[in-house]
LOPA-269112 format. One record per residue (C-alpha): x, y, z negated. Coordinates in steps of 0.001 Angstrom, whole numbers, plus 500000, padded with zeros to 6 digits. Each point is the difference from the previous one (the first is absolute). Layout:
N
+--------+--------+--------+
:      u :      v :      w :
+--------+--------+--------+
:      X :      Y :      Z :
...
+--------+--------+--------+
//
This chain:
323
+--------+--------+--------+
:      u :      v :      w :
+--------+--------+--------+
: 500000 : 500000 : 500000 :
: 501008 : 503386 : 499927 :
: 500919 : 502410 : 497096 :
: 501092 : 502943 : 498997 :
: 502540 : 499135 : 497556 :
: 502856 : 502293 : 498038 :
: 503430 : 499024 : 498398 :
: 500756 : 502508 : 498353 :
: 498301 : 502820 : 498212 :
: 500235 : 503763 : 502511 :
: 497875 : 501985 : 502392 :
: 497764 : 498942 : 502715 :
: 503216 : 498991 : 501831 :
: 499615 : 497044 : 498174 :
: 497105 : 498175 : 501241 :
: 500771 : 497038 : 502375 :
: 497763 : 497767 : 502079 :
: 501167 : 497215 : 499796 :
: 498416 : 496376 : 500515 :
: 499783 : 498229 : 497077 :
: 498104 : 496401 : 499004 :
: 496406 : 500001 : 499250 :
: 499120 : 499287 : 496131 :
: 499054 : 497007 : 498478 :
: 497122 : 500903 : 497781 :
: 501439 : 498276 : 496516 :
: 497576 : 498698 : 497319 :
: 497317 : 502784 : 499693 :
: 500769 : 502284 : 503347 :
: 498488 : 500383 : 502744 :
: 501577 : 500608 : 503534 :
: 498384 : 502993 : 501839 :
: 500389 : 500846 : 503142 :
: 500565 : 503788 : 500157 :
: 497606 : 501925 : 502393 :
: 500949 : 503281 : 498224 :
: 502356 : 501162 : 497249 :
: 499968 : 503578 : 497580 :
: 502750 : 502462 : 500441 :
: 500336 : 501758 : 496586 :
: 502313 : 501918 : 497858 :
: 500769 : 496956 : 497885 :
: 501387 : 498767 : 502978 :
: 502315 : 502676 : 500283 :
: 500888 : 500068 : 496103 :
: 500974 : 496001 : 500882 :
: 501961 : 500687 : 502923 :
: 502299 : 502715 : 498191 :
: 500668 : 498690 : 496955 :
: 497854 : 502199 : 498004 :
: 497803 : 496684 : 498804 :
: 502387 : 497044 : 499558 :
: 499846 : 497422 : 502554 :
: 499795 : 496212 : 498724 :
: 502600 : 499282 : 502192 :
: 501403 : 500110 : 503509 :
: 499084 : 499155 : 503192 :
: 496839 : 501608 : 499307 :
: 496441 : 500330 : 502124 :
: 498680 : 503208 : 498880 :
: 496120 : 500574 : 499372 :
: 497282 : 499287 : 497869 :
: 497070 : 500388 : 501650 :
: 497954 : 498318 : 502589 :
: 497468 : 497940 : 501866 :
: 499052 : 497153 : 502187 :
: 498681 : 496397 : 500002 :
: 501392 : 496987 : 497788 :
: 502329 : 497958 : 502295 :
: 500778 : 497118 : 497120 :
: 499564 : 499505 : 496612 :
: 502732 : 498926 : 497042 :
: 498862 : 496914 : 497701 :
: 497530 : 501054 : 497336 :
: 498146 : 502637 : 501959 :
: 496345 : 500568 : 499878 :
: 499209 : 503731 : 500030 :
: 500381 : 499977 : 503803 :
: 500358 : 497969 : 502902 :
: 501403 : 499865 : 503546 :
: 498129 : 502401 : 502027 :
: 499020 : 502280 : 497281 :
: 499962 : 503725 : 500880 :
: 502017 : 501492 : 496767 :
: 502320 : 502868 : 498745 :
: 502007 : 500660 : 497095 :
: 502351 : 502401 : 498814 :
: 502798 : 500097 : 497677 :
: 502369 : 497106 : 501260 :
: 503171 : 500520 : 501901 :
: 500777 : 498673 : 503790 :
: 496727 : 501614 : 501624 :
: 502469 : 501374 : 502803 :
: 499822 : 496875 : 502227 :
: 497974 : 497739 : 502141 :
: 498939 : 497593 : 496951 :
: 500277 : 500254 : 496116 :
: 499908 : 497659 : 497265 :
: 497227 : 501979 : 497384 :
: 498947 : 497960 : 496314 :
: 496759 : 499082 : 501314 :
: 498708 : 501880 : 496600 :
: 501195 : 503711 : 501399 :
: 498028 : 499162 : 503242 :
: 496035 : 501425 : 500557 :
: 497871 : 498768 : 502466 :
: 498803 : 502819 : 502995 :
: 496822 : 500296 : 500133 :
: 498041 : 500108 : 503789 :
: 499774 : 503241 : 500841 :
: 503412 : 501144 : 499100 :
: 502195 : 499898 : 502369 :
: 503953 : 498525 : 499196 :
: 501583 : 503275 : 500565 :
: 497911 : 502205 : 497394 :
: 500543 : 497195 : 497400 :
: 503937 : 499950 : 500298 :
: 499131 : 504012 : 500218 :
: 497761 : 500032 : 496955 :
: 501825 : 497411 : 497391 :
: 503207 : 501581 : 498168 :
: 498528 : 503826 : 500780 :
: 496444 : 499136 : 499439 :
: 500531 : 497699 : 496815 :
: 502533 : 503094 : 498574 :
: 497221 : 502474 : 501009 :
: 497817 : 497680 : 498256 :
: 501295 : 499036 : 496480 :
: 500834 : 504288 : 499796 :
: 496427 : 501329 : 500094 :
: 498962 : 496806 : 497967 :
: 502080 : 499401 : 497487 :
: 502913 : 501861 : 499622 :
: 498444 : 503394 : 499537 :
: 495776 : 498590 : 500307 :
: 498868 : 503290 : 501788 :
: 496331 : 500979 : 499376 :
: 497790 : 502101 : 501547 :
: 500563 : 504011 : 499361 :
: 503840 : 499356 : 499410 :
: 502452 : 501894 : 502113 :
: 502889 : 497474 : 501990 :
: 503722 : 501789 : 501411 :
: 500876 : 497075 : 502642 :
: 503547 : 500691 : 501463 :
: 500882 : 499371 : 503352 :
: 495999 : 500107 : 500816 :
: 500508 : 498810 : 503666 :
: 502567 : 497140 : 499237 :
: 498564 : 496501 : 499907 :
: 499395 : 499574 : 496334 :
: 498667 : 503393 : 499921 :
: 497294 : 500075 : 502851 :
: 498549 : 496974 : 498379 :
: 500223 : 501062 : 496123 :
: 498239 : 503264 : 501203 :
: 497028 : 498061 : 501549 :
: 499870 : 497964 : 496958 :
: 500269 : 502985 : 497306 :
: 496981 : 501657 : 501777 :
: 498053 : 496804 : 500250 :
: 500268 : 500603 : 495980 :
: 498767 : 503045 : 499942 :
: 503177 : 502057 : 499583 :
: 501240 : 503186 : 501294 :
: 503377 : 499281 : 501920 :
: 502881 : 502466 : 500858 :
: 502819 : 498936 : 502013 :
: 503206 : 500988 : 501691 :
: 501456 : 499691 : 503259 :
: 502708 : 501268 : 502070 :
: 498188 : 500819 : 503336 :
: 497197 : 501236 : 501755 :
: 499280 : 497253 : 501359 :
: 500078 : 497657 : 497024 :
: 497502 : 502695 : 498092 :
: 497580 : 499114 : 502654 :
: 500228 : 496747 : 499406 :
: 500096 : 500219 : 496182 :
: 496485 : 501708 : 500506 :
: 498789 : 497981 : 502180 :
: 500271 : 497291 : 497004 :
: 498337 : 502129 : 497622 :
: 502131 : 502444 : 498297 :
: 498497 : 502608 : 498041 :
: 503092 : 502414 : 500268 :
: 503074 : 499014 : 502236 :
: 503318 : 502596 : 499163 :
: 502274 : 499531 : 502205 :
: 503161 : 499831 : 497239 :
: 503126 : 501612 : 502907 :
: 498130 : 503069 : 499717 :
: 497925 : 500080 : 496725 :
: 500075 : 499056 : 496491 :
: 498338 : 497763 : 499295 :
: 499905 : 499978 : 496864 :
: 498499 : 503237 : 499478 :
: 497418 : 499036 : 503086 :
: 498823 : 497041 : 497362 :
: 499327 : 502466 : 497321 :
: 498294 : 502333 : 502419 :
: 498086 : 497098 : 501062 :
: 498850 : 499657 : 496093 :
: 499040 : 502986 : 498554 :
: 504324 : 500156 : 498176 :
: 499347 : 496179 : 498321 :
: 501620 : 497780 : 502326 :
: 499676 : 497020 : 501087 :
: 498717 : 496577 : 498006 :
: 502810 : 497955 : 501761 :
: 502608 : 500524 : 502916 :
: 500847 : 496646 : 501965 :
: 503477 : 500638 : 500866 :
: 502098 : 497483 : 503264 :
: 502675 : 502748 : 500419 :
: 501769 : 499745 : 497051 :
: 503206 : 503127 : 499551 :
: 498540 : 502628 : 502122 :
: 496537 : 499898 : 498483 :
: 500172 : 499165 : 496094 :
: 500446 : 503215 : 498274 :
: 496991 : 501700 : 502258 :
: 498232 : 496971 : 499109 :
: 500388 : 500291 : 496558 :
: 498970 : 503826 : 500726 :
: 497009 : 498996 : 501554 :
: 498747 : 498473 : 496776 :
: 497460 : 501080 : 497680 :
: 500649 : 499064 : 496279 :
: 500067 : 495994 : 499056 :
: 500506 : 499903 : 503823 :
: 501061 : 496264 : 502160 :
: 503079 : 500317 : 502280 :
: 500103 : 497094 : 501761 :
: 503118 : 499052 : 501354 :
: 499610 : 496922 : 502751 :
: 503376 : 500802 : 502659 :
: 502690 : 501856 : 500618 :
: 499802 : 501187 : 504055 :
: 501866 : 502446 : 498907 :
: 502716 : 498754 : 497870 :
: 499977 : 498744 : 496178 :
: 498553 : 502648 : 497280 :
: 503225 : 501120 : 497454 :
: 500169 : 498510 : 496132 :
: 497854 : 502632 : 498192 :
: 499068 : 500825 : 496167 :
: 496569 : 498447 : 499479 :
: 499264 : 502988 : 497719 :
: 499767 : 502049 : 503436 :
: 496972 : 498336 : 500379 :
: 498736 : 501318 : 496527 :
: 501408 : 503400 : 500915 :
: 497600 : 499600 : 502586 :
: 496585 : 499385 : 498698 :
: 500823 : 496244 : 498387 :
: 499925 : 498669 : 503295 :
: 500018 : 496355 : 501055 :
: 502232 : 498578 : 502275 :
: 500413 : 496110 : 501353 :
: 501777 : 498080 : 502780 :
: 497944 : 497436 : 501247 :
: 500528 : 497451 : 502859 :
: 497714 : 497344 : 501723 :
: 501686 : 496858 : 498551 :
: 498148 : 500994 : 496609 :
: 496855 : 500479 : 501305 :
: 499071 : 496941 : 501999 :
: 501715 : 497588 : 497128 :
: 497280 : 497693 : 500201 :
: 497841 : 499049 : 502899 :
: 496886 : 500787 : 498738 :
: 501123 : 503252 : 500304 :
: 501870 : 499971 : 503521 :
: 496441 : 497998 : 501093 :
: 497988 : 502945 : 498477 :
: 502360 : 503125 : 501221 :
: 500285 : 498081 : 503824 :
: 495867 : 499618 : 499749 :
: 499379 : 503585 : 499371 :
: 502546 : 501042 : 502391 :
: 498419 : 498184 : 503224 :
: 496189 : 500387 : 498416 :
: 500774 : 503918 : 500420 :
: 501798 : 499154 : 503930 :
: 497077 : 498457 : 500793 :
: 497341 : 502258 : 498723 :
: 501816 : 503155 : 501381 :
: 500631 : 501928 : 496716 :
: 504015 : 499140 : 500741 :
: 501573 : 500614 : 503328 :
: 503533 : 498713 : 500688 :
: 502435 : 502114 : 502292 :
: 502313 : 497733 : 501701 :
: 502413 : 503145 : 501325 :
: 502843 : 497819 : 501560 :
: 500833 : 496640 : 501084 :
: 503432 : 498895 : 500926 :
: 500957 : 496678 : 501404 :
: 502147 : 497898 : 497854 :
: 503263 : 500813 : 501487 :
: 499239 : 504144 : 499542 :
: 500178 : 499743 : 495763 :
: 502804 : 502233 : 499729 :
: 498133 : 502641 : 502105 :
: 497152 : 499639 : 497611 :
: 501990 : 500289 : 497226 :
: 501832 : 502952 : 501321 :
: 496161 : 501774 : 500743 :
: 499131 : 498933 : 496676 :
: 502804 : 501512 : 498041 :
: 499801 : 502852 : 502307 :
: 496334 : 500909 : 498778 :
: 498767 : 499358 : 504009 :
: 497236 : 497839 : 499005 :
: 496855 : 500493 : 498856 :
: 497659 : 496941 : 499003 :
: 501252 : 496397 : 500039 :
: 502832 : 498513 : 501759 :
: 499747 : 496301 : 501521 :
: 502631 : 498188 : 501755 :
: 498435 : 497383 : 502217 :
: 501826 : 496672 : 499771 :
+--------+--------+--------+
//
């Protein structure tokens, strides 16, 4: 099969295709056959050396879909010829991947293989945010950064399907459009304005109730800014580099502010609740209350170019590379 493989940890220079054997699905995996895989900036953290690689050669990705192609000894969840998706589990850059058959849910008919490799890692983040990390409810005010990146198209469709008033930030024209166009209350577009000061604007001086933050060093101190008293910051990536050590009593200083750094891993632990996030997720595809945007798709052999757009802050929506 082919891969995109690395051996050593650097910039998109890195990537190879290179043909590699097709997985054996081991005691309770599954082998899928890859119709499309996620491009996201975990990929990138991976690939650099920011996030520790288990070891090397390595196929970078953890996110896709496509039908079951064999099954590993002990496997019931799924069969061959199963439509499924999963995110969260390394070698998604390829033709085929070995996936624990428990990480794996099922596609339901009317979704089509693309949007569920599209919606899984983004859409289960976007997900497990609005839900449980900071539970928005209805009247509450939400700051998502980057508003017109993957993540934050689809947290700003969810936020306002609970009822919440959501200001964002982009870097362009064109991604304000877009940002409105997924239901953003207030887009500022943060090269030109503060945004910040736009949130409090936005709410009569108090701030916001939480600011979902995927930028990381450029953004944290406005963030914190954008805060009203007892105030979430939510800190889920870094596009823009690592935020500093700080002295946690800046966040009293502040209005005893809260701040956390969650990831997916913690938040579909169990598979009841990868099963219930996944269910909502396509239930809301289906019904039209959540619209994907697929902005680019690259064929397996263009990954550094995607990377390089990615990194680059080309992109808007999701990124697919097409096995």
């Amino acid at each position: 099969m082919q891969a995109i493989a690395i051996e050593r940890n650097g910039g998109p220079e890195v990537l190879e295709l290179r043909d590699l054997p097709v997985p054996e699905p081991k005691e309770g995996q599954a082998l899928v056959r890859l119709e499309a895989s996620g491009i996201n900036f975990i990929d990138v953290y991976v690939r650099s050396g920011a996030y520790k690689a288990p070891s090397f050669p390595l196929v970078l990705g953890q996110e896709g879909a496509g039908i079951v192609a064999a099954v590993g000894p002990g496997v019931t969840l799924v069969a061959e010829g199963d439509r499924v998706a999963y995110a969260g589990t390394l070698g998604a850059y390829a033709e085929y991947a070995a996936v624990p058959a428990d990480r794996l849910v099922k596609v339901p008919d009317g979704v089509t293989l693309r949007d569920a490799a599209a919606l899984m890692l983004q859409g289960l983040t976007a997900h497990y945010l609005v839900n449980s990390t900071f539970p928005l409810q209805r009247g509450q005010t939400a700051v998502v950064q980057a508003g017109a990146g993957g993540v934050g198209l689809l947290l700003t469709q969810l936020a306002k399907g609970k009822g919440a008033t959501v200001i964002t930030t982009v870097s362009t024209a064109e991604k304000a459009e877009l940002s409105k166009r997924a239901g953003a209350d207030v887009v500022v577009d943060y090269t030109r304005d503060d945004f910040a000061k736009a949130t409090r604007d936005a709410t009569e001086g108090k701030g916001a109730h939480v600011v979902y933050d995927s930028v990381g060093k450029t953004t944290w101190e406005k963030s914190l800014d954008a805060l009203r008293p007892r105030g979430y910051f939510v800190l889920f990536g870094a596009s823009s580099g690592p935020v500093p050590p700080f002295d946690p009593q800046l966040l009293n200083h502040k209005g005893a502010l809260f701040a956390t750094r969650p990831s997916l891993q913690y938040y579909v632990a169990t598979r009841d609740e990868l099963e219930w996030r996944a269910r909502e997720l396509f239930a809301a595809v289906l019904d039209g209350t959540l619209s994907l945007r697929v902005e680019h798709t690259y064929p397996l052999a263009d990954a550094a170019r995607a990377h390089e757009d990615l990194e680059a802050r080309k992109t808007t929506g999701k990124l697919l590379l097409l096995p």
